[in-house]
GUPAFI-359025 format. One record per residue: x, y, z of N, C-alpha, C in turn. Coordinates in steps of 0.02 Angstrom, whole numbers, plus 50000, padded with zeros to 5 digits. Example, Ala and Ser with C-alpha at 12.3 -4.5 7.8 and 13.67 -1.06 7.14 Angstrom:
# residues 2
506604971650390506154977550390506604983550390
506424988850354506844994750357506455000250394
//
This chain:
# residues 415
549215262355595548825267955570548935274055614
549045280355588549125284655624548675287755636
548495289255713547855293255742547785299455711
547105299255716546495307855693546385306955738
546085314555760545615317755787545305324255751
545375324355704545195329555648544465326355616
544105329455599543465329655582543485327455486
543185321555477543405319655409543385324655336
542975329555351543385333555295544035338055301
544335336355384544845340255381545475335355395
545355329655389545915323655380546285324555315
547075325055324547665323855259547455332555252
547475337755274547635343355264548415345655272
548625347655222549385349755236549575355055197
549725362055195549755365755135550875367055131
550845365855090551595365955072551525370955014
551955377555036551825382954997552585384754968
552535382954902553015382654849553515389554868
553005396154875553585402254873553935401854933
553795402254995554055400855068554565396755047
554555388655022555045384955032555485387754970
555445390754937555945393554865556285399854920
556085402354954556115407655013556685406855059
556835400755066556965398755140557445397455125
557615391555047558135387955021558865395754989
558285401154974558675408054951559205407855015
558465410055083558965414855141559535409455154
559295402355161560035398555175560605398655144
560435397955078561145400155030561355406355046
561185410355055561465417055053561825417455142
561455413455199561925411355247562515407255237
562635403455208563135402055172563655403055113
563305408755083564045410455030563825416055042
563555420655055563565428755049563155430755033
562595435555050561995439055019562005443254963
562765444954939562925447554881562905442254817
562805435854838562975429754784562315427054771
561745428254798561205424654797560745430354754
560425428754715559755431954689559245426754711
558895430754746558255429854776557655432954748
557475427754708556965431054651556125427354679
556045429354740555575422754790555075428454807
555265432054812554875436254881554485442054841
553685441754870553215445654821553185452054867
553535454154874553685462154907554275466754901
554155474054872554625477654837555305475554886
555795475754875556615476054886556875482154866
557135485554893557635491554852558135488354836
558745492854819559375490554778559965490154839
559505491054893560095485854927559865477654976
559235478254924558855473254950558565473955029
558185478855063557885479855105557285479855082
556725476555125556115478755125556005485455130
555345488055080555335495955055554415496155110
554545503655139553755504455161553885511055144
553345515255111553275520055071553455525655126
553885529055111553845533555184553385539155214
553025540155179552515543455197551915540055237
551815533655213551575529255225551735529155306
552365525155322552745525155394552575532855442
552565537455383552615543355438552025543355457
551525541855431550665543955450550625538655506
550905532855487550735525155539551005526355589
551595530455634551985531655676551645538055694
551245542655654550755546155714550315545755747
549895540855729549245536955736549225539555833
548625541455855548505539555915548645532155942
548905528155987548915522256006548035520656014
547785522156033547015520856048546675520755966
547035522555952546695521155864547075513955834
547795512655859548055507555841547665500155869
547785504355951547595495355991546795495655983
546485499455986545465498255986545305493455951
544545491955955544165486655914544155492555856
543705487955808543435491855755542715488655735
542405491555721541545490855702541855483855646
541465478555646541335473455601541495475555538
541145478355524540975481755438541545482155411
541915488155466542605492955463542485501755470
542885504155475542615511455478542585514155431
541935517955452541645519755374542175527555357
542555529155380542965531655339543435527355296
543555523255316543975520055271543565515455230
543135512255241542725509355180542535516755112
542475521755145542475526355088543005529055046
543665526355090544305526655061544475523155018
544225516355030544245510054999544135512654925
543645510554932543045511154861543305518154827
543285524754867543595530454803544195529154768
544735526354790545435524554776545325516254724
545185513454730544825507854713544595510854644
544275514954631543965515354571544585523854554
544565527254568544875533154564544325536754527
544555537254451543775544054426543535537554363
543545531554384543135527754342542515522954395
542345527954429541835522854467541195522054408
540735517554420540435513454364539795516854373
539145519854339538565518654369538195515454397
538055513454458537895505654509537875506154562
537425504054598537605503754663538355499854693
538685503954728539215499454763539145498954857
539395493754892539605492354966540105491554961
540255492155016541095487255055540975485855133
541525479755146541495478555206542305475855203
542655477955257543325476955274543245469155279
544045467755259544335460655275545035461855288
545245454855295545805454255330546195452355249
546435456855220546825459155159546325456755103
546795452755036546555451854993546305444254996
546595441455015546295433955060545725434855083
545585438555126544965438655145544405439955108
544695443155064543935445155000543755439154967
544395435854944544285428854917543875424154962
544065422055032543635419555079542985421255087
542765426655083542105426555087541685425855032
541955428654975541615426854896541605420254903
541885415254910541885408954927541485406154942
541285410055036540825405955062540165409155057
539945414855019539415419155021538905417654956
539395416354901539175415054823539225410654787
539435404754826539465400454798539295392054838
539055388254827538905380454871539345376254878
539525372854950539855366454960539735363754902
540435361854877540485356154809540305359254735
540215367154738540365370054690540995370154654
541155372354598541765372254568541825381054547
542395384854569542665391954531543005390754495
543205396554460543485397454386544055403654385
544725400754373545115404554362545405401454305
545965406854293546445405654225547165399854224
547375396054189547725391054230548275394854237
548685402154215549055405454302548765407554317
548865403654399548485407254464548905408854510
548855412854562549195411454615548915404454653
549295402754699549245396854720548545395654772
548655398854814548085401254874547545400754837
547295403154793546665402454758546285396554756
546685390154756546435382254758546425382654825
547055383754889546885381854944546175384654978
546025392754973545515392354980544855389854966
544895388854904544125384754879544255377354907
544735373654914544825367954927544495369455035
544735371755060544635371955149543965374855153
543585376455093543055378455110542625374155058
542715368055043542535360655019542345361954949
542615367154913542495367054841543165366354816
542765367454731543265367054687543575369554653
544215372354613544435377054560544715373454521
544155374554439544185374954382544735380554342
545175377654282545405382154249545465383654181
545495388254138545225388154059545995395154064
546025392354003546575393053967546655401053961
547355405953984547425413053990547485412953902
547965410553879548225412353830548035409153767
547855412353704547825409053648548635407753598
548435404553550549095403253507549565411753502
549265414653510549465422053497549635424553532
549645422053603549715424853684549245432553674
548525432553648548125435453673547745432153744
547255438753765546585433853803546335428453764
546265423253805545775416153749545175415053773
544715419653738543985420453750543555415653756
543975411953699543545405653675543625400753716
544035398553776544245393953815543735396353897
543855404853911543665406553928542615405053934
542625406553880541635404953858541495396653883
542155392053847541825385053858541805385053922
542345386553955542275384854037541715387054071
541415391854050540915394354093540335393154061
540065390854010539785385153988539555379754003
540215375354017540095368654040539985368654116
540235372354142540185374754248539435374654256
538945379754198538385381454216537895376354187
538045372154157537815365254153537605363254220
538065363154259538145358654298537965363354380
537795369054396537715371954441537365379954421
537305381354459536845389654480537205395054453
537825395754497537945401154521538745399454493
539075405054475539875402254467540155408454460
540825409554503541495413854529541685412654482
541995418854432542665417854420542995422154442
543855420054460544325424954483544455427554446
544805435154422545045437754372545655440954393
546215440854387546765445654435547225449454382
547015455454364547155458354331546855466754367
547435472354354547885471454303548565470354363
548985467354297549825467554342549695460154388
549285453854334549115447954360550015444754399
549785442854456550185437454481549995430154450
550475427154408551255425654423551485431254356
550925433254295551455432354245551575440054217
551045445254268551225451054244550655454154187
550165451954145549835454054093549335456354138
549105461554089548435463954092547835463354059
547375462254071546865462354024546765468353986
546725467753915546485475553881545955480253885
545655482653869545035484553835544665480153820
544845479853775544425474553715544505466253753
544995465753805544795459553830544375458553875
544165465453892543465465053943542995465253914
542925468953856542435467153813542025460453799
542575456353761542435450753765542505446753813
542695447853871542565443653939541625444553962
541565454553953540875455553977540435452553941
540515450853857539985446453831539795440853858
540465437253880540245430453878539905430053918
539795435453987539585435354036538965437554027
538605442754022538045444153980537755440253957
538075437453907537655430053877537655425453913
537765423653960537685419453993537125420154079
537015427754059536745428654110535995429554088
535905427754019535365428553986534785424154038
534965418654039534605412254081534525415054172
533955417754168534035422654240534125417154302
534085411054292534235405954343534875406954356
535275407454319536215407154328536295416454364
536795414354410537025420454464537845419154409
538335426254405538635424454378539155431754426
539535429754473539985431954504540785434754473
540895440654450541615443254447542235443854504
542385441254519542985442254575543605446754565
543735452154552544285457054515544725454654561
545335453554571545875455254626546245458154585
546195466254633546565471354597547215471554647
547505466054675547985469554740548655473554701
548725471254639549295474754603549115479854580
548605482454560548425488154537548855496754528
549175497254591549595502754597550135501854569
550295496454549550795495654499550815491754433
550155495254404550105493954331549915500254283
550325505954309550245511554267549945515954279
549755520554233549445526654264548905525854278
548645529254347547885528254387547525526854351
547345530054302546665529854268546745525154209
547145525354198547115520754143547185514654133
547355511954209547565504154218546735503154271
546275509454247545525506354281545085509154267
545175511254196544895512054129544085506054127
544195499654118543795492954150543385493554166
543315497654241542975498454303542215501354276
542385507354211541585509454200541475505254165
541435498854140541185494454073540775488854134
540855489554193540155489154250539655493454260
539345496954217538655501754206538325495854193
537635496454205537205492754183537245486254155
537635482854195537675475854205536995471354211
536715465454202536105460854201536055461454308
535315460454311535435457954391535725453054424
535805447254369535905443454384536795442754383
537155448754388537695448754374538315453354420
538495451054485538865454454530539645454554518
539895459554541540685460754524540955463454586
541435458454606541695460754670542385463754681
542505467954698543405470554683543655469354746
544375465554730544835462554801545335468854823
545085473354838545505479654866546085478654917
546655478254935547165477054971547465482754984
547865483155054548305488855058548995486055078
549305478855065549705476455043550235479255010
550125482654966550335481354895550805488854891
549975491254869549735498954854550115502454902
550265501054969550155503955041550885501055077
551175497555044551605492955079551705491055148
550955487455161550835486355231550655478755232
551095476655214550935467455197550855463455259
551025464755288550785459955353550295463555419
549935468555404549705471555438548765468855428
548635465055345548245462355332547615465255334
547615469455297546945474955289546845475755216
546105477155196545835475855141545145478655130
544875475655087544225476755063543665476155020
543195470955043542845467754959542335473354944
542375475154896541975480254855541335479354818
540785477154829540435476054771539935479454718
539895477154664539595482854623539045478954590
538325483354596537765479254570537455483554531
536995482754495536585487054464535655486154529
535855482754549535045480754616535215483554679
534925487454706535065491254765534835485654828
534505482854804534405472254853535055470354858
535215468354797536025464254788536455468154849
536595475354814537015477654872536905479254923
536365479054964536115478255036536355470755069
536165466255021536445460055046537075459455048
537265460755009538145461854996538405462355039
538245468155096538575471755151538215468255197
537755467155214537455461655274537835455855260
538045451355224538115444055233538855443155240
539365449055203539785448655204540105451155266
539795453855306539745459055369539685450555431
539245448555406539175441655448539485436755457
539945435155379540445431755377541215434355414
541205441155424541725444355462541775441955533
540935443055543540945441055634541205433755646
540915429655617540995422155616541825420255614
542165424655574542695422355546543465424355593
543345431155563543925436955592543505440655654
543055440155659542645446555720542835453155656
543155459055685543795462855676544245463555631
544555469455609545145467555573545545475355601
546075475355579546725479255599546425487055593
546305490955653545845496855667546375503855642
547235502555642547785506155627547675507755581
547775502555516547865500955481547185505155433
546795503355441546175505855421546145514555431
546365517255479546295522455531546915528755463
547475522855448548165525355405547725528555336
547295522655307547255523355236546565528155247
546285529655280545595536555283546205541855316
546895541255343547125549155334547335551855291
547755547755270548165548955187547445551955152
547015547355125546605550355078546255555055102
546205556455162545775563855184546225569355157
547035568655159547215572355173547595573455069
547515580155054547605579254987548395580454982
548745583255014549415584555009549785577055036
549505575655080549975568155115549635563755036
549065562255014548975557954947549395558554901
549605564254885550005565454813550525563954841
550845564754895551455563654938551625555654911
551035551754957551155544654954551305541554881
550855544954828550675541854753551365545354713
551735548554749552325551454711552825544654717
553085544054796553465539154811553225533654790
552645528854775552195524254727552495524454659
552535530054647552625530054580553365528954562
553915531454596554485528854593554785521554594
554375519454647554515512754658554335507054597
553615510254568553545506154492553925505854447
554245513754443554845513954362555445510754397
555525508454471555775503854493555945498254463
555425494554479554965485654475555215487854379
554835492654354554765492454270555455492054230
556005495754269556595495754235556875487854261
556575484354300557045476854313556675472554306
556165473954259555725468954230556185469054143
555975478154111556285477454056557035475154044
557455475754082558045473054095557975464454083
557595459554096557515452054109557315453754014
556635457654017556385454853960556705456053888
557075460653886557785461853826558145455753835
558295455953901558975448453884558465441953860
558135442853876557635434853878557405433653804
557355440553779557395441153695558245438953660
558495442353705559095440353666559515431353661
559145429053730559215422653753559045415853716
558245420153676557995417053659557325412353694
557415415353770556895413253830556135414753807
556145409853797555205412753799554745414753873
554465416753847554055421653916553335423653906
552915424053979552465426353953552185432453930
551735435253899551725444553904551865446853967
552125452553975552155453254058551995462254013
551435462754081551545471854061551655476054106
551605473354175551525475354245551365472754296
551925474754353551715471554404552265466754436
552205461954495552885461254540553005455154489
552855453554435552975444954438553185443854345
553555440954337553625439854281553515429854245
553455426754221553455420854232553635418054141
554195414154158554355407354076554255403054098
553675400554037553395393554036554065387954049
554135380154070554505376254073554305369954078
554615364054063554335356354058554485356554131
554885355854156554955352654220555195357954287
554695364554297554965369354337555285369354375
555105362154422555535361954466556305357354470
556445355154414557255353354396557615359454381
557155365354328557565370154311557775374454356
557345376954415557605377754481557915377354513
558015369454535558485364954550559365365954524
559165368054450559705368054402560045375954428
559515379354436559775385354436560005387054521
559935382354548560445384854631561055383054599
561345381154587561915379254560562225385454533
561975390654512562125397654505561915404754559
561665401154633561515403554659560875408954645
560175405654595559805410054583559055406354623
558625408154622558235405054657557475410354645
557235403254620556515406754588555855402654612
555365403354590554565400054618554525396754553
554615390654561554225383554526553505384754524
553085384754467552245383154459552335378054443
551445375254405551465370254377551635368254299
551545374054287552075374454208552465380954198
552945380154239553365385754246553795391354290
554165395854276554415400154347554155405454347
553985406454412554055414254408554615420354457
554675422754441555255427954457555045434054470
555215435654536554855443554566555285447654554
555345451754500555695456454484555765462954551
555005461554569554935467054628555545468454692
555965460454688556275458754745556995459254711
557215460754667557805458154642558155464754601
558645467454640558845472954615559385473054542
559185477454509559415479954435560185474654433
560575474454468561375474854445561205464954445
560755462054468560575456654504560275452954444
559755457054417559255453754364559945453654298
560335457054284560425457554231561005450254206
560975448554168561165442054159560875434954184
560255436254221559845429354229559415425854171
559335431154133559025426054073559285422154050
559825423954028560515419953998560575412954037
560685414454095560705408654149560075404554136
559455406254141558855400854159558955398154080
558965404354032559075398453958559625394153951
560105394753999560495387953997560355383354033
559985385954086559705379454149559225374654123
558825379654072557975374554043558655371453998
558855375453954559255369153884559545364153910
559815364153977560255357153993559805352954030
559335354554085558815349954102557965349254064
558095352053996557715348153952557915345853909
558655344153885558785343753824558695333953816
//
């Protein structure tokens, strides 16, 4: 028997993370036949077209003036309240909701998830996401001894499936209080869709109605980290006011990142947002989540924070940054539409994709077709029913002819 010393709910912990190892198997091939021969369709961070990591340059220029004493310092728990006000204006842009809102910094978009976790929900609870998820979404609820539930994205129509949507949260509140769902939209990771209008609509009913029973707490989790790249400002958060006058019993939390938006991915700064119609709710909001900071992280990245309250103070460096933003999307958009013409012509089925780094086709056995496809030197992220492919990472001359390829890889290792 092999020795523990791990504490029995943390015995047989091991996280084996599908994109890393799809990651690793890329950079090696490409050490071996040439980095011109490999498509590396792995990596959830923009690439230019000569495949370098992209940081917005305006971005870099503000981060490279920074006082050092603003870089290396602590930072207040909370975060600084210039940048929590950065947060939240940019976060909503000119659709902020009528409601009270807080924020309290985290350590990116992970961290918003972590604390919704442990703040709103009970050991041995079960959350609710869509069955595509990103992956992390289970590990967290799982290390923090719950569970994630999933109800169906898509109907026969590849609309929202409301109706899958309602049972799940239905049968959850049977069985418990209080219940998360994740929502990651718009420019969802793995598959790219957005929710509509009208699919918040009928998302906000079900929620509403369900919040009828003032015993049930009924938690929204937005993760907007794609957000800056699902179209024009306002209109990809359009959403955001259809939070007016929400039930009390009904909180909505937005996963704000500067990841993404900011191209500061490993610098790990963020921000959970919450929006209540109870000026209680959001007092607590910011106390507990403020508490879970200390416990957790203390702190989070004081630069970083220090970057995103200059830019937005400053109105000429903003339009600056959201110009170069904006390039980089008709980027990502022209080598998404590029996959999704051939994939029509292929005959590949796919899912809606409307925006955003990730595109994803359903498959029986993702990870043979994978498999199938090093053999052409392409290399993609295996789910559990399916691939997905970061257009974000994979420059134009690169994408074009891979559909063709994966529809011959699924036809021969499913046929």
């Amino acid at each position: 028997m092999t020795l523990s010393l791990a504490a029995p709910h943390a015995k047989g912990k091991f996280a084996t993370d599908k994109i890393f190892g799809a990651s690793a198997a890329a950079n090696k091939d490409a050490a071996q036949y040439g980095k011109d021969k490999v498509v590396n369709a792995t990596i959830g961070a923009i690439l230019d077209d000569k495949e370098a990591l992209v940081c917005l340059p305006t971005v870099e220029k503000v981060y490279r003036s920074l006082p050092i004493n603003e870089v290396i310092n602590y930072a207040p728990i909370a975060g600084l309240p210039e940048f929590l006000e950065a947060a939240t204006s940019l976060a909503f842009a000119d659709n902020r909701p009528e409601a009270y809102t807080s924020a309290v910094a985290t350590s990116g978009g992970s961290g918003v998830i972590h604390h919704t976790v442990a703040n709103y929900t009970e050991i041995g609870d079960t959350l609710l996401t869509s069955d595509w998820f990103w992956g992390p979404y289970k590990v967290l609820c799982q290390d923090a001894l719950r569970k994630l539930d999933t109800y169906t994205l898509f109907d026969e129509k590849q609309n929202f499936n409301t109706k899958s949507y309602e049972s799940k949260v239905a049968e959850l509140l049977r069985k418990q209080n209080s219940l998360v769902t994740i929502i990651n939209t718009p420019a969802h990771n793995p598959t790219g869709y957005s929710l509509s209008n009208s699919d918040w609509d009928s998302l906000l009913d079900v929620v509403k109605n369900a919040a009828k029973d003032q015993s049930k707490r009924l938690i929204l989790l937005v993760d907007i980290a794609y957000i800056d790249y699902a179209g024009e400002k306002n209109e990809c958060r359009a959403f955001m006011k259809k939070f007016t006058n929400l039930p009390d019993n009904v909180l909505i939390i937005l996963a704000f990142s500067m990841s993404k938006g900011y191209t500061m991915y490993g610098q790990r700064t963020g921000a959970m947002i919450g929006i209540s119609p109870n000026k209680d709710v959001a007092r607590e909001f910011a106390d507990i989540n403020q508490f879970t900071s200390r416990a957790t992280w203390s702190n989070i990245n004081r630069g970083c924070m220090r970057l995103l309250a200059t830019i937005y103070n400053d109105k000429t460096i903003m339009a600056q940054v959201e110009k170069e933003r904006a390039q980089y999307y008709g980027l990502i958009h022209a080598r998404a539409d590029i996959f999704v013409r051939e994939a029509k012509a292929a005959n590949l089925h796919m899912l809606p994709y409307i925006a955003g780094f990730f595109l994803t086709v359903p498959a029986k056995d993702p990870d043979a077709v994978c498999n199938k496809l090093h053999e052409d030197h392409i290399f993609a992220v295996p789910l559990g029913k399916g691939i997905r492919i970061a257009v974000c990472a994979v420059p134009s001359f690169k994408i074009t002819g891979m559909a063709a390829k994966m529809a011959q890889a699924m036809a021969e290792v499913e046929k």
